[in-house]
Structure formats: structure tokens, C-alpha cells
Short mmCIF file of the C-alpha atoms (twelve columns), coordinates in Angstrom:
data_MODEL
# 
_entry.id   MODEL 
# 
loop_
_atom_site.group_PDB 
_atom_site.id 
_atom_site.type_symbol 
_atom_site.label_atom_id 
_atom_site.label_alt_id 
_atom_site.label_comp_id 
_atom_site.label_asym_id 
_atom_site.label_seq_id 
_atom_site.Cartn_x 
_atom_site.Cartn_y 
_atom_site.Cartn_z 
_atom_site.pdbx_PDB_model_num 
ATOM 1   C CA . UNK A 1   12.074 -5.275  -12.046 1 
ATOM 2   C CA . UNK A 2   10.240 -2.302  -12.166 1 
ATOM 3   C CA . UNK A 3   11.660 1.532   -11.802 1 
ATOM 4   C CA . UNK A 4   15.433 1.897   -9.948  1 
ATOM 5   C CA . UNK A 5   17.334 -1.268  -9.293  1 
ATOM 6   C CA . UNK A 6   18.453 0.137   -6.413  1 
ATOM 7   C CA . UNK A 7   14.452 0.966   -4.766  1 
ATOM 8   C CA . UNK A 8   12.965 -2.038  -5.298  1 
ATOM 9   C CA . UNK A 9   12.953 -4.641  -2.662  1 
ATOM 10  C CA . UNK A 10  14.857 -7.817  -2.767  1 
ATOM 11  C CA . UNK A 11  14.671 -11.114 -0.963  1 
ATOM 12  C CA . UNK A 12  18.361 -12.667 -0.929  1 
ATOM 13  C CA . UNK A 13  19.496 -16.266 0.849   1 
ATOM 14  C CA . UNK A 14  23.028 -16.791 1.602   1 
ATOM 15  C CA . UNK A 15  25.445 -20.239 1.506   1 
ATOM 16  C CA . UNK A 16  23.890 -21.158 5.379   1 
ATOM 17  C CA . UNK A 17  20.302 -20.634 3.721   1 
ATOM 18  C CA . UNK A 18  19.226 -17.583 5.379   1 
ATOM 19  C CA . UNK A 19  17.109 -15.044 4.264   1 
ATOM 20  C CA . UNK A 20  17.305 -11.348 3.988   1 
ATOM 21  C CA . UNK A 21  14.962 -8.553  2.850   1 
ATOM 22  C CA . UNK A 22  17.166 -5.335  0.724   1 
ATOM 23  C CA . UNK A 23  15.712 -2.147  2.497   1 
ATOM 24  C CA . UNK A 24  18.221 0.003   1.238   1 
ATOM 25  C CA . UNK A 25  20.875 0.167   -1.188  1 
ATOM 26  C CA . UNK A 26  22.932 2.650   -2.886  1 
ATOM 27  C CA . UNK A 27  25.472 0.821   -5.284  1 
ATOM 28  C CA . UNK A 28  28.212 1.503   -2.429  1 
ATOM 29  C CA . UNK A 29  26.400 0.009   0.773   1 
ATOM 30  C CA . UNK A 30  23.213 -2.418  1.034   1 
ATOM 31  C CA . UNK A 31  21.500 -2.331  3.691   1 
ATOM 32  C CA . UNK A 32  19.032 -5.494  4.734   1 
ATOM 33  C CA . UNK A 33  17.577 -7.085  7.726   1 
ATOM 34  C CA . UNK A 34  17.888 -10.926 7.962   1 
ATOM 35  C CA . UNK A 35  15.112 -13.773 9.445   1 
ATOM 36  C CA . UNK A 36  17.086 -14.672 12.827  1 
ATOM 37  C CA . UNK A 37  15.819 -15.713 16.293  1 
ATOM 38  C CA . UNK A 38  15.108 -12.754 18.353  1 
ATOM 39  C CA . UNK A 39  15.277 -9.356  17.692  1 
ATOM 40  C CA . UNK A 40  15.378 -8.340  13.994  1 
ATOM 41  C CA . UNK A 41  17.711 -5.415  12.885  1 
ATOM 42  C CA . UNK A 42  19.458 -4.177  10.188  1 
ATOM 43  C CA . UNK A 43  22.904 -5.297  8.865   1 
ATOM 44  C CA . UNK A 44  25.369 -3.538  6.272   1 
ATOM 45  C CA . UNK A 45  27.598 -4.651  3.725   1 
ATOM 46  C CA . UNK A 46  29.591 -3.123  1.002   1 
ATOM 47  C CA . UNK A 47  28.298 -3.934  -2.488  1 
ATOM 48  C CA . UNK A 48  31.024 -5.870  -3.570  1 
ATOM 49  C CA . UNK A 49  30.795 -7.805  -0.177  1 
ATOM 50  C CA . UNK A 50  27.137 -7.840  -0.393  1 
ATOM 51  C CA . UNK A 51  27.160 -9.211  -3.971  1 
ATOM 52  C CA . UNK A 52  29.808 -11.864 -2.937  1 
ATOM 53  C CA . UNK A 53  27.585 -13.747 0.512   1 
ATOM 54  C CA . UNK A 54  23.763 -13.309 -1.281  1 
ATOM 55  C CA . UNK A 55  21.835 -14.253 -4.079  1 
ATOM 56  C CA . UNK A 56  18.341 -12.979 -5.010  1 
ATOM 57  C CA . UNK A 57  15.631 -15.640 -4.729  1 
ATOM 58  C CA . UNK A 58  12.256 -14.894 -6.431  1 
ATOM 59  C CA . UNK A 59  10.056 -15.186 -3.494  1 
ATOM 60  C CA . UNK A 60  7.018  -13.053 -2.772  1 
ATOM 61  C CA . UNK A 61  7.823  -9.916  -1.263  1 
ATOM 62  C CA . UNK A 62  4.282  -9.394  0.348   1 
ATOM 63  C CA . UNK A 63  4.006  -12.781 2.099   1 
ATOM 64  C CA . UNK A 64  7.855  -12.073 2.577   1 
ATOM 65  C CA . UNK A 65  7.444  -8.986  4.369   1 
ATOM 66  C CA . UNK A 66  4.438  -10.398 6.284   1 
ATOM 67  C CA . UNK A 67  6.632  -13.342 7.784   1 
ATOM 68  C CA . UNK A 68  9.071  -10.569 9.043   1 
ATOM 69  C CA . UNK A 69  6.482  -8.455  10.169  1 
ATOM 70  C CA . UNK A 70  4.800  -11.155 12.152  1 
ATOM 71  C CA . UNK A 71  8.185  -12.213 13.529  1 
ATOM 72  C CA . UNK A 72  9.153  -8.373  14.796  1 
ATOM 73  C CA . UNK A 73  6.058  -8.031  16.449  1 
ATOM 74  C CA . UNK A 74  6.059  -10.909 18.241  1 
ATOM 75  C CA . UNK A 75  10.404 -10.427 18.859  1 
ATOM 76  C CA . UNK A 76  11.131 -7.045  18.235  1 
ATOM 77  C CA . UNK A 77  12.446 -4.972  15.307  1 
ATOM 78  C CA . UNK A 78  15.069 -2.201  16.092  1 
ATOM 79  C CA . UNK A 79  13.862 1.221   14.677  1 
ATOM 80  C CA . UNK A 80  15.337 0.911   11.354  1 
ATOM 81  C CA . UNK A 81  14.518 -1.986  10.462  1 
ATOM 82  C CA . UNK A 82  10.965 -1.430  11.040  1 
ATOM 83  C CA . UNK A 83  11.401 1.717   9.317   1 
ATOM 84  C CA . UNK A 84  13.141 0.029   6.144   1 
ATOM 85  C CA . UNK A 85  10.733 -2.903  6.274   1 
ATOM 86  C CA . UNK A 86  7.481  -0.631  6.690   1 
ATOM 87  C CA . UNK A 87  8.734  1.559   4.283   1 
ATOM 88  C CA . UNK A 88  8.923  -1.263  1.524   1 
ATOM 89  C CA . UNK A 89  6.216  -2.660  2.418   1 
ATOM 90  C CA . UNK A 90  4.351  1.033   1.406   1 
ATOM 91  C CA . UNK A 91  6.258  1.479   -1.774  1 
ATOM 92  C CA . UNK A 92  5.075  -2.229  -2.802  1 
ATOM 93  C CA . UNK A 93  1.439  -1.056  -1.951  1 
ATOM 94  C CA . UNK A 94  1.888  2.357   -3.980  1 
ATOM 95  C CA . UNK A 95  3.597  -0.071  -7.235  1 
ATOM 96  C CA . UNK A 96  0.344  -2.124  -7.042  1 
ATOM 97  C CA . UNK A 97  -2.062 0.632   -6.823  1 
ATOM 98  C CA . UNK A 98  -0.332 2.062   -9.321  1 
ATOM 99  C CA . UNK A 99  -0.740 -0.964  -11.616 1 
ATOM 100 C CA . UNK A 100 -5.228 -0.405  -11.526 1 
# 
């Protein structure tokens, strides 16, 4: 993974098989927004907690984020998870330009 651990997104599934995008996480908190019917928002969990219910999966962040996106817009995001996601979704953009 490139640059801090703790900016770099992160596609988790859980036990029921649900999947999560990391937005935000400090080593104390993680922050994440989860594929559900209906309105997508944020959740929080301590680390330890966190670290306990998910597991990363090596999917594709970009057609990740683009299933979420197209989910929000057609269900609704709350403001910070549209924040978290669109933010992501710009540092992902600024890592490949970065790369040419």
C-alpha cells in the first residue's frame, strides 16, 4: 500500500458478507460507509472493534467507489459520507496522476 496506512482507502467485508469502503481512520476510530439498501452513511468503530467484525478484500477501489457512488445518487448519501467517499475517490485520482 502506498504512503500512510491510515490514508489509503480500504474495501473490507464482514462475517454476513457486506461490504464497506475505510474513509477515515486514525488508529483509535475507523470510520467507513457500508453497501446497504437505502440511504448510505457513515458508521464508526473503535480499532480494536473495527479490526475484530472486517477483513480487507483486494477489490478495486475505483469500480468500488463507482458502485457506491451510483448507489448514493440514485438513494442518497448523508453529507459525510459523500464527503469521505468523494474525498477518496480524489486522493485515488491524485495517486494515479502521480504515478505518469
Amino acid at each position: 500500500m502506498r504512503g500512510n496506512w491510515y490514508d489509503a482507502g480500504m474495501i473490507v467485508t464482514n462475517a454476513q458478507h457486506e461490504t464497506a469502503i475505510v474513509t477515515r481512520r486514525d488508529g483509535r476510530t475507523v470510520v467507513f460507509v457500508r453497501f446497504k439498501a437505502g440511504k448510505l452513511g457513515c458508521e464508526r468503530l473503535t480499532e480494536m472493534m473495527f479490526r475484530e467484525q472486517w477483513q480487507e478484500v483486494h477489490y478495486p477501489l475505483e469500480e468500488t467507489l463507482d458502485r457506491f457512488f451510483a448507489h448514493g445518487q440514485a438513494h442518497g448519501f448523508t453529507q459525510e459520507a459523500l464527503n469521505g467517499l468523494e474525498k477518496l475517490k480524489a486522493r485515488e485520482r491524485n495517486a494515479l496522476t502521480s504515478l505518469f
